[in-house]
C-alpha positions as CSV (number, residue, x, y, z in Angstrom):
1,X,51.3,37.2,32.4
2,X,53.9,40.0,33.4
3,X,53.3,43.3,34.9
4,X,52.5,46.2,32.7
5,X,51.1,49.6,33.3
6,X,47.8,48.5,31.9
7,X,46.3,45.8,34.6
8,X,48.4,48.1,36.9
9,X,46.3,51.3,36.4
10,X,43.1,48.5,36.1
11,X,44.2,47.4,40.0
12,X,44.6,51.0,40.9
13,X,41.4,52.5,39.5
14,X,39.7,49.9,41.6
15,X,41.7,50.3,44.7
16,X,40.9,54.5,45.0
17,X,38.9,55.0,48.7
18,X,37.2,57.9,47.5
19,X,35.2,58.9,44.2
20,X,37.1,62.5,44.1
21,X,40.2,60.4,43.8
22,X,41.9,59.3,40.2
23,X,44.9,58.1,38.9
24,X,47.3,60.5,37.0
25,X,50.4,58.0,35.8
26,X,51.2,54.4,36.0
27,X,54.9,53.3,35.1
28,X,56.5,50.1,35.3
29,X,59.9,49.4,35.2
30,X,61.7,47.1,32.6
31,X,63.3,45.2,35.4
32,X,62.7,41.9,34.7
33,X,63.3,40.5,38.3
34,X,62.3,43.2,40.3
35,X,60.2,46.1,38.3
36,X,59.3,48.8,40.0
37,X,55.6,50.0,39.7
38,X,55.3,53.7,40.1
39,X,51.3,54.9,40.8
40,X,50.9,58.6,41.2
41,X,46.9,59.4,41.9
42,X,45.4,63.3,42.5
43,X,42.0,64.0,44.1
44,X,39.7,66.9,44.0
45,X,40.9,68.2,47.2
46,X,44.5,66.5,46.9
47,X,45.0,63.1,48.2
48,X,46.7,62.2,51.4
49,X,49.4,59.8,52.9
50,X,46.5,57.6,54.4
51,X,44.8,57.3,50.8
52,X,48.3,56.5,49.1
53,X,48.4,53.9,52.0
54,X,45.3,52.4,51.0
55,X,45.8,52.1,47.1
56,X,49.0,50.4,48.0
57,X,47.7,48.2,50.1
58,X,45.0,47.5,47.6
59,X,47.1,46.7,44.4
60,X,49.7,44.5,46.7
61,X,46.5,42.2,47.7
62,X,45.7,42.4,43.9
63,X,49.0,41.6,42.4
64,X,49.0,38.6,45.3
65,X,45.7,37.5,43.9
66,X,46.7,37.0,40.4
67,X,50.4,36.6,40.5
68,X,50.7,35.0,43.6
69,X,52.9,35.5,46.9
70,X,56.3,35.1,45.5
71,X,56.1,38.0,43.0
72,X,59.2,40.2,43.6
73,X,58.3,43.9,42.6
74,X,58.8,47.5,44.2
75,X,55.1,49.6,44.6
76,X,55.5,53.4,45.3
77,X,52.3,55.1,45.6
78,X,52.0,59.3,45.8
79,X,50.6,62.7,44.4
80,X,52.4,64.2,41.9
81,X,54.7,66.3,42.5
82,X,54.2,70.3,41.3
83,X,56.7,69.7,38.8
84,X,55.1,66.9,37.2
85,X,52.9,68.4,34.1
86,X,49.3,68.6,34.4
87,X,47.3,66.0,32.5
88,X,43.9,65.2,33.9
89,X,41.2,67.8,33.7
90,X,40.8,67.1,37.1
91,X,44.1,68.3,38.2
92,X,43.3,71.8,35.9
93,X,40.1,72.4,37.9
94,X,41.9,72.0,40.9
95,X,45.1,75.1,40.0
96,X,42.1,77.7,38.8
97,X,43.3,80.9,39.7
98,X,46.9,80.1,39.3
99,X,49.7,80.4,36.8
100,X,50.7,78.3,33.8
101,X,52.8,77.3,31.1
102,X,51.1,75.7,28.5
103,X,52.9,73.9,25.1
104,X,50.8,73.6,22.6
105,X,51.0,70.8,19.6
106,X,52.1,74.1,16.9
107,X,55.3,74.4,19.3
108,X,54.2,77.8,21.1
109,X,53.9,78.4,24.4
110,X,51.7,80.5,26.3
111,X,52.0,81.5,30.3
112,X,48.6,82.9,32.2
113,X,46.3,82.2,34.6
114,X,43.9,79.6,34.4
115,X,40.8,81.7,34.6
116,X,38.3,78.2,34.3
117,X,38.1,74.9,33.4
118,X,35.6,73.7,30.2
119,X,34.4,70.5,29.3
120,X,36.8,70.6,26.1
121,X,39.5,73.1,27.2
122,X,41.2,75.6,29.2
123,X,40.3,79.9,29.6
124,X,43.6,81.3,30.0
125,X,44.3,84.9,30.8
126,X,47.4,85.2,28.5
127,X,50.4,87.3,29.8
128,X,51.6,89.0,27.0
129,X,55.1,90.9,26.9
130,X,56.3,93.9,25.1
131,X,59.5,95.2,25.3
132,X,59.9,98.2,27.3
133,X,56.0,98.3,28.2
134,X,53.7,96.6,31.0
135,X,52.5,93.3,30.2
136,X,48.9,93.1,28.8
137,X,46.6,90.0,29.7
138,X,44.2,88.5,26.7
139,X,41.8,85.8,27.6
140,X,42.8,82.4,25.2
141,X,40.8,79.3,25.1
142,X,42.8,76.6,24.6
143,X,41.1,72.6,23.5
144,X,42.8,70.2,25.6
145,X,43.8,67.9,22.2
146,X,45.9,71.1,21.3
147,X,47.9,70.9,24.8
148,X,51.1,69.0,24.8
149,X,52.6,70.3,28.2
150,X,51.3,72.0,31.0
151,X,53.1,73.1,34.2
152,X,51.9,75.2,37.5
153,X,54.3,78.4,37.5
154,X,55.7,78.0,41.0
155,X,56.2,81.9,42.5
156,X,57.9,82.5,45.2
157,X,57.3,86.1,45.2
């Protein structure tokens, strides 16, 4: 039995310390001889270096258990970082009131603020731009099967 991002995000989803907490991504390396296991996990509130601590902690005793001592692998545990796309409603509740650039499956793209979260979608206050003229805003609701990418708009104004 190898390692694959399967029984990985099964170890990890049993290892979160808190019930606000969930996994985002699991990767696993190709690496036959050393893979590297990459676990990045969210929580309501944002998760800390203590809770990353303890997920690690948690999987390494796992992978022990069922692959035993000698099993050579590298485990990195963190939040994602605010360029990695949104992709658990979770994670949406958690930027309401901020700015974002949503793909959609048809190809377009559409930048607004995330005026709520829904139990099948996003409310978006669509930022729409006319040469020459002040933006308008036009609320969108958009299904979260229709979303391919979505990315916090970082300001710095």
């Amino acid at each position: 039995m190898a390692l694959t991002a399967k029984n990985i995000r099964e170890m990890a989803q049993a290892g979160l310390p808190d019930t606000d907490l969930f996994i985002v991504d699991v990767s696993v390396s190709d690496s036959p001889a050393r893979p590297k296991i990459t676990v990045l996990a969210d929580g309501e509130q944002g998760i800390t270096i203590d809770q990353c601590a303890t997920i690690s902690r948690r999987i390494n005793k796992q992978i022990e258990e069922q692959f035993g001592p000698d099993m050579s692998y590298v485990l990195e545990v963190s939040s994602p970082g605010v360029d990695f796309p949104l992709t658990q409603p979770q994670q949406f509740k958690r930027h309401t009131g901020r700015s974002l650039k949503v793909k959609l499956q048809d190809g377009t793209e559409k930048t607004g603020k995330l005026e709520e979260v829904t139990e099948t979608g996003l409310n978006l206050m669509e930022e729409v731009k006319q040469k020459g003229k002040k933006a308008t805003y036009v609320p969108v609701q958009i299904p979260f099967g229709d979303i391919v990418k979505a990315n916090v708009v970082i300001s710095f104004k």
